[in-house]
C-alpha positions in Angstrom: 19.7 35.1 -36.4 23.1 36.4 -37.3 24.3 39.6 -35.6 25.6 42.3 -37.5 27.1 45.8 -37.0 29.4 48.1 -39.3 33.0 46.7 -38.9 36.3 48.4 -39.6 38.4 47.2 -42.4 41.1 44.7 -40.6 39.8 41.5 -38.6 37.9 41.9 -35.7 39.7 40.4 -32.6 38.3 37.2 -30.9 36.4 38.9 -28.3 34.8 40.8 -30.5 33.5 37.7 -32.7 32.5 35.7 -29.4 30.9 38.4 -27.6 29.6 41.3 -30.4 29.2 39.0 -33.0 28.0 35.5 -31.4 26.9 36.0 -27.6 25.5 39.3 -28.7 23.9 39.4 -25.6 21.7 42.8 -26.6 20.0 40.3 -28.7 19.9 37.0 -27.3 19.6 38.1 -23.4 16.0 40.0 -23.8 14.7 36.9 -25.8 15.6 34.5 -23.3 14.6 36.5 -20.3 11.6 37.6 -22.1 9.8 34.3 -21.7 10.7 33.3 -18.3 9.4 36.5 -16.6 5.8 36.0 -18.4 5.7 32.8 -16.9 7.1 33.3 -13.4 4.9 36.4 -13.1 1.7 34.0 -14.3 3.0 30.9 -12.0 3.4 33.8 -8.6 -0.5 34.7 -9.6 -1.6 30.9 -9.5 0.5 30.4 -6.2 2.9 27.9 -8.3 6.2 29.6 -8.8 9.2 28.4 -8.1 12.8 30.0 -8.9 14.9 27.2 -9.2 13.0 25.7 -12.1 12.8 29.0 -13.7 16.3 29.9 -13.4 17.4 26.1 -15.2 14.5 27.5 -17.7 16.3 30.8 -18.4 19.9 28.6 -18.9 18.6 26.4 -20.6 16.7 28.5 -23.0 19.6 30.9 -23.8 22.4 27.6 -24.2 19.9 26.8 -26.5 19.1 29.8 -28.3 23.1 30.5 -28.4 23.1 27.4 -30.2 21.2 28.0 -32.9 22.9 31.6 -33.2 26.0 29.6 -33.8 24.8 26.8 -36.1 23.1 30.0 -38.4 26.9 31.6 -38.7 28.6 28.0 -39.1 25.8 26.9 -42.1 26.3 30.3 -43.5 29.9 30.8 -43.6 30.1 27.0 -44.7 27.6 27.9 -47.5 29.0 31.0 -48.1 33.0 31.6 -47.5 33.1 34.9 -49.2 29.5 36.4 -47.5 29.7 40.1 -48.8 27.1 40.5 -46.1 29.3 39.3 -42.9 32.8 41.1 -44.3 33.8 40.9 -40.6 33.5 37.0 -40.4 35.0 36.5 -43.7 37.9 38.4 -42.1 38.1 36.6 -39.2 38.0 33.7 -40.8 41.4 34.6 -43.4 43.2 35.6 -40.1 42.4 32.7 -38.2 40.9 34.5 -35.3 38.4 31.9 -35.4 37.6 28.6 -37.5 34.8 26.6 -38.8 35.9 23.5 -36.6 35.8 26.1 -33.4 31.8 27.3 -34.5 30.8 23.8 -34.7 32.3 22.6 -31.4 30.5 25.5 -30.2 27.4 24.6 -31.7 27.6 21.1 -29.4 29.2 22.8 -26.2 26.0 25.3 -25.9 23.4 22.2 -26.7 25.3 20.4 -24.0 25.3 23.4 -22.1 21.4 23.5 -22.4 20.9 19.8 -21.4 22.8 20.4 -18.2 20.1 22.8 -17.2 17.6 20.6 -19.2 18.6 17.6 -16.6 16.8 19.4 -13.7 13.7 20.9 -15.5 13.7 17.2 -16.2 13.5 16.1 -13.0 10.7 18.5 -12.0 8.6 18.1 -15.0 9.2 14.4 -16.2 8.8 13.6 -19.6 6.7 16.7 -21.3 9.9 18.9 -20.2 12.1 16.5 -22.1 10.4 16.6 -24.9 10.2 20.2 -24.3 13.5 20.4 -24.2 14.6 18.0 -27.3 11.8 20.1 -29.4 13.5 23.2 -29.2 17.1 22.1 -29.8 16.0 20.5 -33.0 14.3 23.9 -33.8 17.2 26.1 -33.8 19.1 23.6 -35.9 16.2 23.3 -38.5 16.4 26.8 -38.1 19.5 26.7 -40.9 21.0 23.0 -40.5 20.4 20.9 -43.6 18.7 18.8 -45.3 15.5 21.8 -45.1 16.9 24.9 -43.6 13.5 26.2 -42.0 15.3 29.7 -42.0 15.6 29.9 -45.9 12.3 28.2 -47.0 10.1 31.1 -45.2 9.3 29.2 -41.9 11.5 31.0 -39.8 9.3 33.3 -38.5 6.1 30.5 -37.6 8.9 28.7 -35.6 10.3 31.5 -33.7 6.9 32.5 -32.9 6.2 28.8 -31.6 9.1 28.0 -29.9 10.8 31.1 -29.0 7.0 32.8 -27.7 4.7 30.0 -27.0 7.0 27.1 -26.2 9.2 29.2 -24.1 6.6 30.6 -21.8 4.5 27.7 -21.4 7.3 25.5 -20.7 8.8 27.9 -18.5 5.0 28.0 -16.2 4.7 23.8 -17.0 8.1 23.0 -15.2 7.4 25.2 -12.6 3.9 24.1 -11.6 5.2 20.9 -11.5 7.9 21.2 -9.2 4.9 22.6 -6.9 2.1 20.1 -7.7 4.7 16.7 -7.4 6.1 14.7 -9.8 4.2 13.5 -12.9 3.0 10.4 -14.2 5.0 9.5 -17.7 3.8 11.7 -20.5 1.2 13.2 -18.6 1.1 16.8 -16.7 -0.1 17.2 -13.5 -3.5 18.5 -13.8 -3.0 22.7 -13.6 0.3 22.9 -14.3 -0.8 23.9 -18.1 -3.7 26.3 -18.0 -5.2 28.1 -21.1 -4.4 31.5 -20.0 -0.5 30.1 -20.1 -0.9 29.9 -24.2 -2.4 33.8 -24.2 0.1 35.4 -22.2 2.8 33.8 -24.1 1.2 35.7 -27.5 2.9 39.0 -26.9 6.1 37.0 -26.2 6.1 35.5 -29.3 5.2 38.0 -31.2 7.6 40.8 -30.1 10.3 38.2 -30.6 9.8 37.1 -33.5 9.3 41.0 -35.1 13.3 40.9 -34.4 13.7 38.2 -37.0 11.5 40.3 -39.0 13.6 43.6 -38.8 16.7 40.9 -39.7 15.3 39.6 -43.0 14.0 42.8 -44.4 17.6 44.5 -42.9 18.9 41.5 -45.3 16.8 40.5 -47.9 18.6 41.7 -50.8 21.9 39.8 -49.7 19.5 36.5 -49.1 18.0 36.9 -52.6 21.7 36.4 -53.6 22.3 33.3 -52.0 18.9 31.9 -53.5 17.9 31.9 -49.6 14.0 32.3 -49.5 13.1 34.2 -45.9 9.5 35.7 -45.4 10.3 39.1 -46.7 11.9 37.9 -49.9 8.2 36.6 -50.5 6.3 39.1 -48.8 8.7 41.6 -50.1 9.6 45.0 -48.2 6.4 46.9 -47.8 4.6 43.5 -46.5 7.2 42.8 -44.0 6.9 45.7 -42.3 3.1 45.3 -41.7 3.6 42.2 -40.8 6.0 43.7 -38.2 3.2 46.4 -37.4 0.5 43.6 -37.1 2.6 41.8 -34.8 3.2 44.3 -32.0 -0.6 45.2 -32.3 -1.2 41.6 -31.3 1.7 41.6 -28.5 -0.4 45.4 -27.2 -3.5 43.8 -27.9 -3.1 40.7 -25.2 -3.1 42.5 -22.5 -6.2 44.6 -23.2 -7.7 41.8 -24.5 -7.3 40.0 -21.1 -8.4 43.3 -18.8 -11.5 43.3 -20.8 -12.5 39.9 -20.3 -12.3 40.4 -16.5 -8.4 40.6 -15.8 -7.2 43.1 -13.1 -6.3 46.8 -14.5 -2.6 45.7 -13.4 -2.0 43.4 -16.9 -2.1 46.7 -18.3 1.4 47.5 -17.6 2.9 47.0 -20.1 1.0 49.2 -22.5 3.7 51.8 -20.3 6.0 50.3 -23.2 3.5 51.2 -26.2 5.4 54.9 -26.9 8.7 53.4 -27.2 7.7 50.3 -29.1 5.7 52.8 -31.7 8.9 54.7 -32.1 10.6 51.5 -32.7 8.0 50.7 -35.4 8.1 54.2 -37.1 11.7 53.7 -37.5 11.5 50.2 -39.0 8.6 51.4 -40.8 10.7 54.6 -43.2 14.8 53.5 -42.9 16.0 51.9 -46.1 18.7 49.9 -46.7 21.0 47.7 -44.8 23.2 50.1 -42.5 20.0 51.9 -41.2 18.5 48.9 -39.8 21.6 47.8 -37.9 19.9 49.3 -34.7 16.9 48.1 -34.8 17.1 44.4 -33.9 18.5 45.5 -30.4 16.3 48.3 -30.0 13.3 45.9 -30.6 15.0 43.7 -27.9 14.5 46.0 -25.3 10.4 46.6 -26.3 10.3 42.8 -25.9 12.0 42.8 -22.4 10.8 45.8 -21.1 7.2 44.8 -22.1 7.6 41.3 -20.7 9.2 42.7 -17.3 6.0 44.8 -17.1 3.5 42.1 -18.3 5.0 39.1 -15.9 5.1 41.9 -13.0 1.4 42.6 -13.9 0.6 38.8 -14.1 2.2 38.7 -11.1 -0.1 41.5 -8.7 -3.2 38.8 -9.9 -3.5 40.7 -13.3 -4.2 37.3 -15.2 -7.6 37.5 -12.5 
């Protein structure tokens, strides 16, 4: 989850640690978005959208996401004062530009952030959306938080596809519907405000997003074998990684065609208009080596996340789910 680019020799200034380094909004912007506009294109096909909600969905889900970006470079730069793979952090850190003390407030102050926004889906969707919303902060802290970072015992990439793909664009569809079909009873959803075809769209979602982790730990494996930390390409190795980063984005291409062929309208097509870009993408991932190479790629498979999920919610959107 860390960001990383090549850095000049002296410290990097503060707004270039807060907004290149954490916000890094090439990164986390398309993942948060991503989500939200499967689901608000899926909710406008069953007649149950509703901005507000979505809106406090995409807060929410960034806050959140920002706070596990932060907790990753706090636990790491705690573990690790002298990373050789952030040199740029390290020498931020010697200057003073910014502090352990100021990550972890920041940590807190996005979480809180994300409840803010959490308070309202809340009060749409009742209880589901709070537990919704308590499952995914406690997520991104498993993420790399102790006692069991999820990150370095080879689950990252199961949870980001869960709650980064599925949770993300089912919850952003439940609190929605809800809003529309009334308040509902404790612990239970208002009947169709969680349809099945809400878990299949969310597929390509969660797999396109979680190929970016996968570009990150094959980008860093060698420096995680170093630190004993145990990702899914350190197991899988290089080779494996990258087709598990090919079999991914055939799944993500694979929804929508999946779904026109069962009866869906030729409009949840759409986003196959993404399929050149996201196979250059792949062929790139596929034959650069080494770490500076791959620096590109995470935000470049960003924008095949977003642009396919603009495309895909627009296409849910003119009735393409049928």
């Amino acid at each position: 989850m860390n960001a990383h680019t090549t850095d000049p020799p002296g410290p990097p200034t503060r707004r270039e640690v807060w907004i290149r380094m954490l916000l890094y909004p090439r990164h986390t912007l398309p993942t948060a978005a991503a989500p939200v506009a499967v689901a608000l294109g899926l909710a406008v096909s069953h007649d149950v959208a509703a901005p507000g909600p979505a809106i406090a969905a995409l807060l929410a889900g960034w806050f959140v996401q920002l706070g596990g970006v932060f907790a990753d470079n706090y636990n790491n730069l705690r573990r690790h004062p002298d990373d050789q793979e952030h040199p740029a952090f390290v020498r931020a850190l010697e200057a003073g530009v910014i502090t352990l003390a100021t990550l972890r407030r920041a940590v807190w102050a996005a979480y809180a952030a994300g409840m803010v926004a959490g308070l309202y889906l809340v009060w749409v969707g009742g209880v589901p959306a709070f537990l919704i919303g308590v499952a995914s902060i406690l997520a991104s802290l498993a993420y790399s938080s102790d006692p069991f970072p999820l990150g370095d015992r080879a689950l990252g990439d199961p949870l980001f596809f869960v709650f980064f793909g599925v949770v993300s664009v089912v919850g952003t569809y439940y609190v929605q519907a809800a809003s529309v079909l009334g308040p509902p009873l404790p612990l239970v959803p208002p009947a169709g405000s969680l349809p099945g075809v809400a878990f299949v769209v969310s597929l390509p979602v969660a797999a396109l997003t979680t190929n970016i982790l996968v570009i990150d730990n094959i980008r860093d494996r060698l420096f995680d074998i170093e630190k004993n930390e145990i990702t899914l390409a350190v197991v899988l190795g290089e080779t494996w990684s990258r087709v598990e980063y090919l079999f991914l984005l055939t799944l993500a291409y694979a929804v929508p065609v999946a779904m026109w062929m069962r009866g869906a309208s030729v409009a949840v097509l759409l986003p196959l208009l993404t399929l050149p870009y996201g196979v250059v993408v792949a062929r790139r991932v596929w034959v650069r080596r080494g770490y500076e190479p791959l620096i590109p790629m995470t935000p470049q498979a960003g924008q095949v996340v977003l642009a396919f999920s603009l495309l895909f919610g627009l296409g849910l959107a003119l009735r393409g789910a049928g």
